[in-house]
N, C-alpha and C positions, 0 to 999 in steps of 0.2 A: 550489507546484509546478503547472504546465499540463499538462494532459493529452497534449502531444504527446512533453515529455519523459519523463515517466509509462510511455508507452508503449514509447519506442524502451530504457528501461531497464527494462523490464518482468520479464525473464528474472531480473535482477540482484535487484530486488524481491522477485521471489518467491520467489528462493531465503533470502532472509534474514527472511523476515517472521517465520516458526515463534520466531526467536531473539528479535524484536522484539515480537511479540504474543504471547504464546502460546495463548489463545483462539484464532488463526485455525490450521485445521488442512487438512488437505491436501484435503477435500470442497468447502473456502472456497473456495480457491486454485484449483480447477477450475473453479468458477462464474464466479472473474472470468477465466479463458484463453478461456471461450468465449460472455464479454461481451465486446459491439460495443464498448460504452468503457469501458475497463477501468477507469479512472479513478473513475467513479463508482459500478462496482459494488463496487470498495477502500472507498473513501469508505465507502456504504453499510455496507458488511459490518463496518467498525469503527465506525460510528456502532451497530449493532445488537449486537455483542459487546461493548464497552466504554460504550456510554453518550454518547457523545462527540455534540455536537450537529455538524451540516456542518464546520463555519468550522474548527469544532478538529479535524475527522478530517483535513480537508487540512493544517494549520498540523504536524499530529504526523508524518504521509507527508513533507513537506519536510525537517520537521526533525532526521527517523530516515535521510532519502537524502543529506542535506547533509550530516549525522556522517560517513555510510559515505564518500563522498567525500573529506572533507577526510582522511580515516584513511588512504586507500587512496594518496595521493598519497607 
């Protein structure tokens, strides 16, 4: 996932992350509204709640917004 799409679906994210992570609680979710890229402070924040190293906190973000997508079609 790039960070431009990330962003313009950003709203849509956030409202689903609570049912996706449930580590990320709504404190998270404020810190990344008012990062500059939101992108990596997601990233981040599940790299530090879950464990996850980079490569896999992006691969899980695609893989949890491509579900929501192909579901919502």
């Amino acid at each position: 996932m790039n960070r431009s799409l990330f962003d313009d679906k950003w709203k849509q994210i956030r409202g689903l992350t609570t049912g996706w992570w449930s580590l990320m609680s709504e404190y998270d979710l404020s810190k990344v509204d008012k990062a500059e890229v939101k992108f990596d402070k997601y990233v981040n924040l599940l790299q530090v709640k879950y464990g996850y190293t980079y490569d896999q906190a992006k691969k899980e973000v695609g893989k949890r917004v491509e579900e929501y997508e192909t579901q919502s079609r």
